[in-house]
C-alpha positions as a Markdown table, in Angstrom:
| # | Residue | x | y | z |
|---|---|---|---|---|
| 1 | Unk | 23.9 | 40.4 | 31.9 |
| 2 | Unk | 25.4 | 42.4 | 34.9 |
| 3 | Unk | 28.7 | 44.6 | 33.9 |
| 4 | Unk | 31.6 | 45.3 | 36.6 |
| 5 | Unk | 34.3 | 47.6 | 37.0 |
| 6 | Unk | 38.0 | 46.3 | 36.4 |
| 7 | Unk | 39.2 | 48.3 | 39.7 |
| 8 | Unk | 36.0 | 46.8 | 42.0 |
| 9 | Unk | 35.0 | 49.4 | 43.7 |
| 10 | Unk | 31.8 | 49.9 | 41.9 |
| 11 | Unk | 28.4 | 48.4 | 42.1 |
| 12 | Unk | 27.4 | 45.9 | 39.1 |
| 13 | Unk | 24.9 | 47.8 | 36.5 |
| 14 | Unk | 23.1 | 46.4 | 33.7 |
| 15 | Unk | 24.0 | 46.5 | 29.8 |
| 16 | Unk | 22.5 | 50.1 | 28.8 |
| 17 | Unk | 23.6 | 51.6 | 32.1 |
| 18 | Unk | 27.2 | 50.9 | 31.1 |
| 19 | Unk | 26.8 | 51.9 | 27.4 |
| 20 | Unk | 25.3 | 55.2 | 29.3 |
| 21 | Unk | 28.1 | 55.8 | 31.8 |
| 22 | Unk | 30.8 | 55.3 | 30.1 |
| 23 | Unk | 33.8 | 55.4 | 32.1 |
| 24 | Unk | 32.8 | 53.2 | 36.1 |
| 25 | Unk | 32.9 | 55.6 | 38.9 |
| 26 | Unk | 35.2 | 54.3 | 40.3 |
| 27 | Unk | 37.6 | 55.1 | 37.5 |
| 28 | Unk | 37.6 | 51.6 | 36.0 |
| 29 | Unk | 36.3 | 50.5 | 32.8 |
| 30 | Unk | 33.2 | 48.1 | 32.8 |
| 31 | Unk | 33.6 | 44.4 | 31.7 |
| 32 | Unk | 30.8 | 41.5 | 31.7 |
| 33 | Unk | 30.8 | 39.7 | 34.6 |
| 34 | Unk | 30.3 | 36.5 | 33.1 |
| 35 | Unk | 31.7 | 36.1 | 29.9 |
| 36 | Unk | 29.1 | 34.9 | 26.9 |
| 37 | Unk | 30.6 | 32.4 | 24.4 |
| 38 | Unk | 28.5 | 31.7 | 21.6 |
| 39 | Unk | 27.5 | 28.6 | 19.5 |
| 40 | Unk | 29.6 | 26.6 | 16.2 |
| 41 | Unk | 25.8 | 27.6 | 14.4 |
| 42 | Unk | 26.8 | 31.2 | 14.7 |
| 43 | Unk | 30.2 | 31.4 | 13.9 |
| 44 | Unk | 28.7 | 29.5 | 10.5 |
| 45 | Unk | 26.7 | 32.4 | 10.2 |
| 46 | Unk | 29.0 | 34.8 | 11.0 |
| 47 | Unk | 30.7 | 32.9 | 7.8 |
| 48 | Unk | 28.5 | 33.6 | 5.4 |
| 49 | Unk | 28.5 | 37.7 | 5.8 |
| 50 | Unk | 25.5 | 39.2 | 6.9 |
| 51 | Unk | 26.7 | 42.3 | 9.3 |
| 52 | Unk | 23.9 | 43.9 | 10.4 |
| 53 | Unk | 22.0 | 39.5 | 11.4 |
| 54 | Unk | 25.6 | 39.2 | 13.2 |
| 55 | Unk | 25.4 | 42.4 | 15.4 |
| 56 | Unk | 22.1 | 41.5 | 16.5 |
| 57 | Unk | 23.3 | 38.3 | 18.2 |
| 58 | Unk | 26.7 | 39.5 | 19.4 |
| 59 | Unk | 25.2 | 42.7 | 21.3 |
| 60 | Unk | 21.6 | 39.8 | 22.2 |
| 61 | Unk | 24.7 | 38.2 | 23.8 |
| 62 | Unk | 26.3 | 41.4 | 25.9 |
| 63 | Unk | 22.7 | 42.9 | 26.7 |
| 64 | Unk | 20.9 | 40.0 | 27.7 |
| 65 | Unk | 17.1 | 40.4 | 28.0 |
| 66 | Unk | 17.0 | 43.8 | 28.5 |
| 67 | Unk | 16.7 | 44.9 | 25.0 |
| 68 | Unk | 14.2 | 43.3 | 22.9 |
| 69 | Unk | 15.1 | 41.3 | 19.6 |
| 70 | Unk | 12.7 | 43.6 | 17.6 |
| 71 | Unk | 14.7 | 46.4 | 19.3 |
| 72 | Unk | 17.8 | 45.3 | 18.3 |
| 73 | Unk | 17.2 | 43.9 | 14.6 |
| 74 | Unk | 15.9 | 48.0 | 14.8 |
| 75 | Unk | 19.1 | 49.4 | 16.1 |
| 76 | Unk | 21.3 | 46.9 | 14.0 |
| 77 | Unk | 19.1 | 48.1 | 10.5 |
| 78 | Unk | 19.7 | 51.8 | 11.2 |
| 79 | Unk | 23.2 | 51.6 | 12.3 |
| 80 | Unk | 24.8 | 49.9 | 8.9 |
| 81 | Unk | 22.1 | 51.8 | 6.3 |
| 82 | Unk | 24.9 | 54.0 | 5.7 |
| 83 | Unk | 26.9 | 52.1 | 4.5 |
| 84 | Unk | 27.3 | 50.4 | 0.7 |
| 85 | Unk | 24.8 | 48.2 | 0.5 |
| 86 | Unk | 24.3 | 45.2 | -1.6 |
| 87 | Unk | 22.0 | 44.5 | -4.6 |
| 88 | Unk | 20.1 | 41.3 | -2.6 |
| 89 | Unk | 19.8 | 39.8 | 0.8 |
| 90 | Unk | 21.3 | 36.6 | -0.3 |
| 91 | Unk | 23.6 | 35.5 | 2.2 |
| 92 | Unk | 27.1 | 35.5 | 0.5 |
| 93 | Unk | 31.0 | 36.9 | 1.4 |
| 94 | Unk | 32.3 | 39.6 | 1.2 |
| 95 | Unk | 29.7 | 41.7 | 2.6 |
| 96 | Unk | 29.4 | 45.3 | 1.9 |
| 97 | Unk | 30.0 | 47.0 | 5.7 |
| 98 | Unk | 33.4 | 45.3 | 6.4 |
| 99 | Unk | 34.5 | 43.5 | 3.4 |
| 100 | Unk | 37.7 | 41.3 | 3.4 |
| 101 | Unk | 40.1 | 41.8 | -0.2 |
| 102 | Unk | 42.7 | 38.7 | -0.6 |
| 103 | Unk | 46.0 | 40.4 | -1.3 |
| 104 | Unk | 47.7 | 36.6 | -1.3 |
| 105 | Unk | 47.4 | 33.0 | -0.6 |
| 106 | Unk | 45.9 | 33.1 | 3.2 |
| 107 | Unk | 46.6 | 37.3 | 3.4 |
| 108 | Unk | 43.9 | 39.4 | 3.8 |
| 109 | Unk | 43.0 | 43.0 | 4.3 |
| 110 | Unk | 39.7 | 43.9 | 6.1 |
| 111 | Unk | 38.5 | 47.0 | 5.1 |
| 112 | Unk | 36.4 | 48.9 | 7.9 |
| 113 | Unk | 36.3 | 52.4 | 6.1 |
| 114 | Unk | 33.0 | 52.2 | 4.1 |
| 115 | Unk | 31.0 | 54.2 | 6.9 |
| 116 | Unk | 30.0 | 57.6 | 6.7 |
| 117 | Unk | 33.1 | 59.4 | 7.9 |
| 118 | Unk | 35.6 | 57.0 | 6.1 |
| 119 | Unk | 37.3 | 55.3 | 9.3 |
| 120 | Unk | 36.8 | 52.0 | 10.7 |
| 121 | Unk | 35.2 | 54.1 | 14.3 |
| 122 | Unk | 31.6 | 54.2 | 12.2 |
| 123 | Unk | 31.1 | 50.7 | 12.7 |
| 124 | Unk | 30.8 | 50.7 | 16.2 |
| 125 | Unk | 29.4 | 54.7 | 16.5 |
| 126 | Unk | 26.7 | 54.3 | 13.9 |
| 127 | Unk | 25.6 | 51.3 | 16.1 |
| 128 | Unk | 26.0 | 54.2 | 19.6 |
| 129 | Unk | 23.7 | 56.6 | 17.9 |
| 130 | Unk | 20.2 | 54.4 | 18.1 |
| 131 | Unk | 21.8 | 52.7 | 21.1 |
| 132 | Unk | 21.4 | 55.6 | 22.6 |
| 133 | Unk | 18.3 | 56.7 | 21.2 |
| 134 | Unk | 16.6 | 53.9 | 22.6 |
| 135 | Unk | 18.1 | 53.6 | 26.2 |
| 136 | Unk | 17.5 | 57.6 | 26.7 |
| 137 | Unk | 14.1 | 57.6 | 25.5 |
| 138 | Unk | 13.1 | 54.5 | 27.7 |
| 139 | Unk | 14.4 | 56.6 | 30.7 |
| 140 | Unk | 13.1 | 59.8 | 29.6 |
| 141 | Unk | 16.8 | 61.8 | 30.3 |
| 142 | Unk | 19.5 | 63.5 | 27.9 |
| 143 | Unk | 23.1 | 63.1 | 27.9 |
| 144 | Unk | 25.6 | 65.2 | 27.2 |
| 145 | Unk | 28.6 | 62.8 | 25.4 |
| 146 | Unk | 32.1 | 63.6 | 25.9 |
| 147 | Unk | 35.0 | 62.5 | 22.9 |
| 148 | Unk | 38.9 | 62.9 | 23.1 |
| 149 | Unk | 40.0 | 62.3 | 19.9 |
| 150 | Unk | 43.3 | 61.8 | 18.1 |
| 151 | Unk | 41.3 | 62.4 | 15.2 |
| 152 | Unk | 39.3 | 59.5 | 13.8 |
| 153 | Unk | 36.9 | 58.8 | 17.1 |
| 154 | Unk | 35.6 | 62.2 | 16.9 |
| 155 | Unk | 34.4 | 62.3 | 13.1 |
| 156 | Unk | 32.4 | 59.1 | 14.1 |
| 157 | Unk | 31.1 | 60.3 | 16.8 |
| 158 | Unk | 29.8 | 63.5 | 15.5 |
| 159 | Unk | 28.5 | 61.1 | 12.0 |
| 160 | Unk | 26.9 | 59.3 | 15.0 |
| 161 | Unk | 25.1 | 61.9 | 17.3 |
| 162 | Unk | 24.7 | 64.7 | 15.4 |
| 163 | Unk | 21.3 | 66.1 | 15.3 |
| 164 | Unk | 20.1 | 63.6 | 17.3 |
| 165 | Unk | 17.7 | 65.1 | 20.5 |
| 166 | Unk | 18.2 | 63.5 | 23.8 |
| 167 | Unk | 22.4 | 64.0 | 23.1 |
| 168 | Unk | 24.6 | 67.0 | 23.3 |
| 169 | Unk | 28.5 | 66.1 | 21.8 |
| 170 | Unk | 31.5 | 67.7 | 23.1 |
| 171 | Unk | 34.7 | 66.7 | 21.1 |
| 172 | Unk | 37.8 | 67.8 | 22.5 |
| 173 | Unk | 40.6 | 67.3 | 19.7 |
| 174 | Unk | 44.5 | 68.3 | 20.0 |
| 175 | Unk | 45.1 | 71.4 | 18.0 |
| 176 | Unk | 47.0 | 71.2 | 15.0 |
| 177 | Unk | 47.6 | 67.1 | 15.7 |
| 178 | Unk | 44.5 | 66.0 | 13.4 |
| 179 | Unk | 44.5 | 65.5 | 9.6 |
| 180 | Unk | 42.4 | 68.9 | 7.5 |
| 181 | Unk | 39.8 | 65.5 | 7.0 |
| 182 | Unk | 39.5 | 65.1 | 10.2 |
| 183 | Unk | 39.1 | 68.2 | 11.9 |
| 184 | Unk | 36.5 | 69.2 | 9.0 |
| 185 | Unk | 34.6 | 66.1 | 10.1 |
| 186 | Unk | 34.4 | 67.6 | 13.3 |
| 187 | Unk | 33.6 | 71.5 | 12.7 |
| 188 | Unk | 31.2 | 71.5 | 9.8 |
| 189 | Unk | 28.7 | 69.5 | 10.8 |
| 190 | Unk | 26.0 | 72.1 | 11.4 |
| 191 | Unk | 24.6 | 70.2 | 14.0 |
| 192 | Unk | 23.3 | 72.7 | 17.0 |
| 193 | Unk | 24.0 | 69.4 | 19.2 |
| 194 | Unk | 27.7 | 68.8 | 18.2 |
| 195 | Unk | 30.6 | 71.5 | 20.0 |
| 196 | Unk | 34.3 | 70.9 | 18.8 |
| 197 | Unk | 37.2 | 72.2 | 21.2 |
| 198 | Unk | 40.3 | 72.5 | 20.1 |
| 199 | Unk | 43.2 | 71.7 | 23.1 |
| 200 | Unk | 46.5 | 73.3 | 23.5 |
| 201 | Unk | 48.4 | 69.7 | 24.0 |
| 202 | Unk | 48.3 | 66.2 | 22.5 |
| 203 | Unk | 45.4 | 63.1 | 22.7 |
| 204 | Unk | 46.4 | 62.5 | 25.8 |
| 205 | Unk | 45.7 | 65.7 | 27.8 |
| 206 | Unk | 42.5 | 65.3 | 26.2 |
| 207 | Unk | 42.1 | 62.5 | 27.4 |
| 208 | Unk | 42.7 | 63.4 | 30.4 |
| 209 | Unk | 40.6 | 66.3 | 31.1 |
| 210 | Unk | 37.4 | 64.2 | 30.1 |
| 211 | Unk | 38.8 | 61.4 | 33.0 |
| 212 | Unk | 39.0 | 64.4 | 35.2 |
| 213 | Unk | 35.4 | 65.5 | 34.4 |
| 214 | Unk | 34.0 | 62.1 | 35.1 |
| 215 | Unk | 36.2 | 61.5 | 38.0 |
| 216 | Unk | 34.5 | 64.7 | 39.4 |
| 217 | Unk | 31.4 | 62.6 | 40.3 |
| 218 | Unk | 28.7 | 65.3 | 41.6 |
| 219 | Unk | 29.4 | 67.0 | 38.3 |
| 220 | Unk | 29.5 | 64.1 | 36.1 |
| 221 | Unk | 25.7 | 63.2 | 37.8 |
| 222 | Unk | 24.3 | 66.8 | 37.3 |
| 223 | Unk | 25.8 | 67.5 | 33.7 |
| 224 | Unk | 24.5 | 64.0 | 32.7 |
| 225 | Unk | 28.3 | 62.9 | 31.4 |
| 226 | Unk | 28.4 | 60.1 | 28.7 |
| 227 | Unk | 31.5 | 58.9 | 27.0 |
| 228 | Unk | 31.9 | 57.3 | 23.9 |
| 229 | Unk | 35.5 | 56.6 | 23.3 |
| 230 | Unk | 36.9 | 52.9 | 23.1 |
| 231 | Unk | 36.3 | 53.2 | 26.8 |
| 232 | Unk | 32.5 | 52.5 | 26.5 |
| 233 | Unk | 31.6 | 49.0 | 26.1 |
| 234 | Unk | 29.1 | 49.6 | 23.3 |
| 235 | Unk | 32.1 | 50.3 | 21.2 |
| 236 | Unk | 34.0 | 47.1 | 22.2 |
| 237 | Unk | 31.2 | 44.7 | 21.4 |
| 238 | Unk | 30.2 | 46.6 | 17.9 |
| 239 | Unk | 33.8 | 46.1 | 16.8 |
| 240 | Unk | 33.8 | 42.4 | 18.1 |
| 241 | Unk | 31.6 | 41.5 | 15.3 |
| 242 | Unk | 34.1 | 41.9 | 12.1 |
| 243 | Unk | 36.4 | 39.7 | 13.8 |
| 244 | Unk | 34.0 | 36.9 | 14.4 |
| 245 | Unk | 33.2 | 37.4 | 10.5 |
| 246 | Unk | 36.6 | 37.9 | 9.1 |
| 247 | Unk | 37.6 | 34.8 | 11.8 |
| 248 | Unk | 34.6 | 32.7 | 10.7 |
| 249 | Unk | 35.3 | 33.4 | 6.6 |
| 250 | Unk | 39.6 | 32.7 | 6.6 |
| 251 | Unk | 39.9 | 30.1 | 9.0 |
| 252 | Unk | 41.4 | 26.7 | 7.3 |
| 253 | Unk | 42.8 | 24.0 | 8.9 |
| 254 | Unk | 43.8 | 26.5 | 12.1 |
| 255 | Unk | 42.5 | 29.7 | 13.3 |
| 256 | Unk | 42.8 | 32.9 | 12.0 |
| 257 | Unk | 45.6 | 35.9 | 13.1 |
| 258 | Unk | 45.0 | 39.5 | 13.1 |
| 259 | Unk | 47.3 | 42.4 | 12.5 |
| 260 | Unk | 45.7 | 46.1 | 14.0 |
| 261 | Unk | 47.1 | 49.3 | 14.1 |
| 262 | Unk | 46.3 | 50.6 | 17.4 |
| 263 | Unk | 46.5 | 53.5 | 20.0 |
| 264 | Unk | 44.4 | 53.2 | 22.8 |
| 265 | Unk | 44.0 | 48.9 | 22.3 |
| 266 | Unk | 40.4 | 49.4 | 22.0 |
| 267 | Unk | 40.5 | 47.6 | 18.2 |
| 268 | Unk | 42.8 | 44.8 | 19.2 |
| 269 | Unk | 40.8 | 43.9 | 22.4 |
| 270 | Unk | 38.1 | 43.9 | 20.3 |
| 271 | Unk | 39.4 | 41.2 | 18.9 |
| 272 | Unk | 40.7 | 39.2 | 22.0 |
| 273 | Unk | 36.9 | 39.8 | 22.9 |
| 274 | Unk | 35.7 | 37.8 | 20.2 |
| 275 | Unk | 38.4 | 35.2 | 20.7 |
| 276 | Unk | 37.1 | 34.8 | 24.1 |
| 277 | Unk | 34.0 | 34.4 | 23.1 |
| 278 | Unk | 34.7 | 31.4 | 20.9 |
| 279 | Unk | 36.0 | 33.2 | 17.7 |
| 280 | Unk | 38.5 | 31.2 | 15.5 |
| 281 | Unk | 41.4 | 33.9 | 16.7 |
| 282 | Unk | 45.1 | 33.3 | 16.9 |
| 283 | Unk | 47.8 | 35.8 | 17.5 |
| 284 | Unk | 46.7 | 39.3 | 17.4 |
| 285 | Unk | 49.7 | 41.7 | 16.6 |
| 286 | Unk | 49.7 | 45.5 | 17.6 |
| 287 | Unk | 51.1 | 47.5 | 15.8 |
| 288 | Unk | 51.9 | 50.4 | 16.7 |
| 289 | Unk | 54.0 | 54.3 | 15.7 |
| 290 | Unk | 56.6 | 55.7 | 16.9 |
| 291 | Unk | 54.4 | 56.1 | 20.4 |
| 292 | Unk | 55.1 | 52.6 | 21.4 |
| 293 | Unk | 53.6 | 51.8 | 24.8 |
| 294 | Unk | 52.5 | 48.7 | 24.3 |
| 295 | Unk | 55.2 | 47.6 | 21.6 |
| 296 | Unk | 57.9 | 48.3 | 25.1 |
| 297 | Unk | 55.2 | 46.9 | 27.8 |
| 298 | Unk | 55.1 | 43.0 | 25.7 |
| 299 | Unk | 58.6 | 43.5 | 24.9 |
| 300 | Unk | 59.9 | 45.0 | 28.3 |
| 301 | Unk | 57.6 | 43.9 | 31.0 |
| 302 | Unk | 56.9 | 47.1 | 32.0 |
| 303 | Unk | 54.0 | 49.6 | 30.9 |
| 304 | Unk | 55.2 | 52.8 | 31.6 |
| 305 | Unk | 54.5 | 56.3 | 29.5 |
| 306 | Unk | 57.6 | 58.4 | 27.2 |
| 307 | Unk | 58.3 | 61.9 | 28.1 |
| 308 | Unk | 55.9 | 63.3 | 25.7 |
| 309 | Unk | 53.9 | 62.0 | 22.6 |
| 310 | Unk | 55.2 | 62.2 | 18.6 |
| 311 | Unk | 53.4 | 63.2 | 15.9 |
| 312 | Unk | 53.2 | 60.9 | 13.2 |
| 313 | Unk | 52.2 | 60.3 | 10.0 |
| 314 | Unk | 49.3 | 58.5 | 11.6 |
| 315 | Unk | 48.2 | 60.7 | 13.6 |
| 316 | Unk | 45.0 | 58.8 | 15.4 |
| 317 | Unk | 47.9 | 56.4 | 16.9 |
| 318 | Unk | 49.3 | 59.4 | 18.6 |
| 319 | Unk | 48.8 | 57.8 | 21.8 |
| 320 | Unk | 51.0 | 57.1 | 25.1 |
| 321 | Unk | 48.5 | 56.1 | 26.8 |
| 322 | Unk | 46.3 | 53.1 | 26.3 |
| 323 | Unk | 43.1 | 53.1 | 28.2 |
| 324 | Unk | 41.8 | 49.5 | 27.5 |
| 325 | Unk | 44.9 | 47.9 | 28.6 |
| 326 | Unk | 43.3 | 47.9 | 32.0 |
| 327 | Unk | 40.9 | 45.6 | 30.2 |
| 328 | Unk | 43.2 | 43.1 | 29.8 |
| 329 | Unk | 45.6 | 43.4 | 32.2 |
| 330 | Unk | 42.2 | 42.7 | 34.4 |
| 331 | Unk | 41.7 | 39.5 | 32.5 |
| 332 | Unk | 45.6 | 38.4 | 32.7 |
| 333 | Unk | 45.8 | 39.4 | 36.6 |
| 334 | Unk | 42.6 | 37.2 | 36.7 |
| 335 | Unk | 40.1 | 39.8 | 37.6 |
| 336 | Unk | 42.5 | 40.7 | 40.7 |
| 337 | Unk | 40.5 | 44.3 | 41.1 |
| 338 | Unk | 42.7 | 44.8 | 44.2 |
| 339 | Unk | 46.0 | 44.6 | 41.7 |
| 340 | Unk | 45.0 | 46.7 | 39.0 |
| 341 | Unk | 43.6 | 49.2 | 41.5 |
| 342 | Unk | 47.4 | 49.5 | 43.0 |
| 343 | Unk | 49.3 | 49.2 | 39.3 |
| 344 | Unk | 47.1 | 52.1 | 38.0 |
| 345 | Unk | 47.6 | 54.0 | 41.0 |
| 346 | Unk | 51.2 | 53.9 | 40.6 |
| 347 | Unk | 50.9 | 54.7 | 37.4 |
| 348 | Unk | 49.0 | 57.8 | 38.4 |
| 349 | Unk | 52.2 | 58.8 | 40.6 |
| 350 | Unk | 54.8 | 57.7 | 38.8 |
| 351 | Unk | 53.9 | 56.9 | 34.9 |
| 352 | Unk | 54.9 | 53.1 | 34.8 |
| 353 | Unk | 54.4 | 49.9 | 36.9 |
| 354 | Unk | 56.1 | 46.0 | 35.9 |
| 355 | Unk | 53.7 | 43.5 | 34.5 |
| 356 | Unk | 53.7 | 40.8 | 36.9 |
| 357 | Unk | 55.5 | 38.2 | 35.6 |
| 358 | Unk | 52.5 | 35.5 | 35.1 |
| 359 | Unk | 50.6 | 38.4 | 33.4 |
| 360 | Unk | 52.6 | 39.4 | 31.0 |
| 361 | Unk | 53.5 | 35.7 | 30.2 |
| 362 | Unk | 49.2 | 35.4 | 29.6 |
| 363 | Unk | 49.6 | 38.2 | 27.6 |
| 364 | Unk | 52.6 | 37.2 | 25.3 |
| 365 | Unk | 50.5 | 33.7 | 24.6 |
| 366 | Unk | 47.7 | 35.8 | 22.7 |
| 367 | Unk | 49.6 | 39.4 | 21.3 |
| 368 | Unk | 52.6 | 40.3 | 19.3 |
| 369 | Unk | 53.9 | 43.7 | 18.4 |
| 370 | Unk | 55.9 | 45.9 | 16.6 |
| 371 | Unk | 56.9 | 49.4 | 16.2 |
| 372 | Unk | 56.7 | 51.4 | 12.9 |
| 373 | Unk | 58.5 | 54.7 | 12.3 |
| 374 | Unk | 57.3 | 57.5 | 9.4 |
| 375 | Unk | 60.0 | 56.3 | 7.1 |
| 376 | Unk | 58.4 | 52.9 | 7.3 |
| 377 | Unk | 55.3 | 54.3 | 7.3 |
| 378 | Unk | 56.3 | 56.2 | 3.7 |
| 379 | Unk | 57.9 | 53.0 | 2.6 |
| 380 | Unk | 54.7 | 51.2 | 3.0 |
| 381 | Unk | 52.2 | 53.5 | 1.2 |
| 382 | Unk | 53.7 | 52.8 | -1.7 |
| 383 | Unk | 53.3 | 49.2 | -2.3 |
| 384 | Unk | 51.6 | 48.9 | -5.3 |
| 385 | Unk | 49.4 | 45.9 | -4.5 |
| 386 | Unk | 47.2 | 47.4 | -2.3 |
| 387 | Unk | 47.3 | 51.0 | -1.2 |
| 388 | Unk | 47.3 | 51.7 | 2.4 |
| 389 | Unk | 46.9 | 55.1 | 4.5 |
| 390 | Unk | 49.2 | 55.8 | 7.0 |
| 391 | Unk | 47.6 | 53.6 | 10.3 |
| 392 | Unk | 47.3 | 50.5 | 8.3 |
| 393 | Unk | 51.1 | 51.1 | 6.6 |
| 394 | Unk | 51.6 | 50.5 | 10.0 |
| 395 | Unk | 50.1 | 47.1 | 10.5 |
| 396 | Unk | 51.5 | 46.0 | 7.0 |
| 397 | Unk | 54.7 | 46.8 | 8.0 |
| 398 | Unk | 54.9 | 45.7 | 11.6 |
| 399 | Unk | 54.4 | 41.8 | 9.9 |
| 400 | Unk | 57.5 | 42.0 | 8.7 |
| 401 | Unk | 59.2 | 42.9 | 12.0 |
| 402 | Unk | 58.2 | 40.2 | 14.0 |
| 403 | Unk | 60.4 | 37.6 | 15.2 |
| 404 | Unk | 58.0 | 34.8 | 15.0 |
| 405 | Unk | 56.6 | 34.3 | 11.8 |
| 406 | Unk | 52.5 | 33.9 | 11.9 |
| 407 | Unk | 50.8 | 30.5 | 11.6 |
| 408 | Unk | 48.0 | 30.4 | 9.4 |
| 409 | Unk | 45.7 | 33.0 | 7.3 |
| 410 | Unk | 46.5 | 37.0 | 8.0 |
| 411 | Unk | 44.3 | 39.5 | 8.3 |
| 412 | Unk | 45.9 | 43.1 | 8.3 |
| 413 | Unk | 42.8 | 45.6 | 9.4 |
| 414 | Unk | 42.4 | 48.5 | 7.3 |
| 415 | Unk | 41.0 | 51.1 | 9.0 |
| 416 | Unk | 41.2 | 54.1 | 7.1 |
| 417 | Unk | 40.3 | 54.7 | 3.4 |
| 418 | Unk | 43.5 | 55.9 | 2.1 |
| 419 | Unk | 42.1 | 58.4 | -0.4 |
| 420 | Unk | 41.0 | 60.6 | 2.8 |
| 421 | Unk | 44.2 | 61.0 | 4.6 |
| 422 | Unk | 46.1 | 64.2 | 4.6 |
| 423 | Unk | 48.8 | 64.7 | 6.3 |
């Protein structure tokens, strides 16, 4: 399985060279370049609950032959130990690392918060950390992993890497725009291998100076540069697996819709990825804060960036924005590298581009979305049938605003344990 970069300027690498890299040098973001789909036998599986069995085949599908299947039942068995764990191996739903709780007739809530730093990001990190292990100690190097966070991604990450040899983590976080949780997550580790930094701006300056870092491509090759946000593929196909399980478990007569709060659209492509792939998806709706980039770009046509970020009551939505949008902006321009490589340049220069009108038509045919303010937000938290942090107040919420109602069972993705928010 070969891996190219959405703005095509980039040679084709292999599986662990894009989980290593990150971020393509040519400033794109890598994508297979033939998509797997996988069989009716393992969407059955995928059915019957057994995470750690259904990681092992998605990421047997994205690396191809060049890991191992004892290698990957390895990486798949340390990656979800931290997580509850069930009294028996008996196949049987829900299972203990993303378990779905029926709030109503066809309306579900899938709970990704059960990993070690309480957010729905350990599911894909904890799979990154022996990822990692493996592909470094093959090749005999050390890398040292970058992380902008809006507060969520870099408690994973440091859950992830910490204390592990061959990696050196640098989080850069917005200062005073995290949760107390979250920052503590990030500064108390103890690990001699973990460095927080605290920015004087919002998510998406960070953000930006780790683009810059890799963009400098003599010192991206001597410091070794990794990335680990929803940028790296490793992270994409990890997350694919809950939908192909939630998909596989709640699909009736039709297929199965998803609601996700999002920021960066790293979650919700997720899930387009595992539609792709032959998952029983429907709609997927984003919903999103008051920071609404891709709420305007599907209602407006046109992606373009507000004056400045708000802080919210969710804070790891704080986002303007949205790095895997290139991902499938690629797919809807129909892997045009050519296009996206003008779009995002005028992006760079100006802070918007229009969708193309065929695009954004492709687009519309898969995603909803909706907006959510604080009030909301507040409004939200306190329904008393299922209690909800902040970020998936948001996705609860956002159902109610859109102007087509969904066909078919709901899944609204939890991705925070509410008891750990602060705001």
């Amino acid at each position: 399985m070969r891996y190219i970069s959405t703005r095509g300027e980039a040679p084709p690498v292999s599986f662990l060279d894009a989980v290593l890299g990150g971020l393509a040098p040519d400033g794109g973001l890598y994508v297979p370049e033939v998509w797997p789909e996988v069989s009716d036998n393992f969407l059955f599986r995928a059915s019957l609950g057994h995470h750690g069995g259904a990681a092992m085949r998605i990421l047997d599908c994205f690396a191809g032959e060049e890991i191992g299947h004892m290698d990957l039942a390895a990486i798949a068995n340390e990656a979800y130990i931290g997580f509850p764990q069930r009294e028996d191996w008996r196949p049987h739903w829900p299972e203990t690392v993303t378990p779905l709780v029926q709030v109503g007739i066809g309306d579900w809530v899938l709970e990704l918060f059960h990993g070690p730093s309480l957010s729905f990001k350990d599911v894909a990190m904890q799979l990154i950390g022996p990822l990692y292990d493996l592909a470094l100690t093959q090749r005999g190097q050390r890398l040292s992993v970058l992380c902008a966070t809006s507060g969520d991604t870099g408690g994973a990450a440091v859950e992830a890497l910490k204390g592990r040899e061959r990696a050196d983590l640098f989080v850069l976080l917005p200062k005073g725009r995290v949760s107390e949780v979250q920052r503590r997550f990030m500064t108390t580790s103890g690990a001699a291998n973990v460095h927080a930094i605290e920015i004087e701006g919002d998510f998406d300056q960070c953000q930006a100076i780790v683009k810059s870092m890799f963009a400098d491509h003599d010192f991206a090759k001597r410091a070794q540069l990794s990335g680990v946000n929803s940028i790296n593929w490793a992270r994409i196909a990890a997350q694919s697996v809950y939908y192909f399980m939630a998909a596989s478990a709640t699909c009736g007569p039709g297929p199965t819709n998803f609601v996700v709060p999002t920021g960066n659209f790293g979650d919700a492509y997720s899930g387009w990825v595992a539609k792709r792939m032959g998952a029983p998806i429907g709609r997927i709706v984003l919903a999103t804060n008051s920071n609404d980039i891709l709420a305007r770009a599907l209602r407006t046509g046109r992606y373009e960036r507000a004056a400045q970020s708000h802080a919210t009551l969710s804070p790891a939505m704080d986002i303007q924005v949205a790095s895997n949008f290139e991902r499938i902006l690629y797919e809807a321009l129909g892997r045009d590298a050519g296009h996206i490589r003008a779009l995002y340049a005028q992006f760079a220069q100006s802070g918007g581009f229009d969708i193309p009108a065929d695009a954004l038509e492709l687009l519309r045919s898969t995603f909803d979305a909706a907006s959510v303010d604080d009030a909301e937000t507040l409004r939200t938290m306190a329904w008393p049938i299922y209690p909800a942090c902040p970020h998936t107040a948001v996705a609860l919420w956002a159902r109610t605003k859109l102007t087509t109602p969904l066909d078919g069972p709901v899944v609204t993705v939890e991705v925070r344990r509410w008891s750990s928010w602060q705001a």
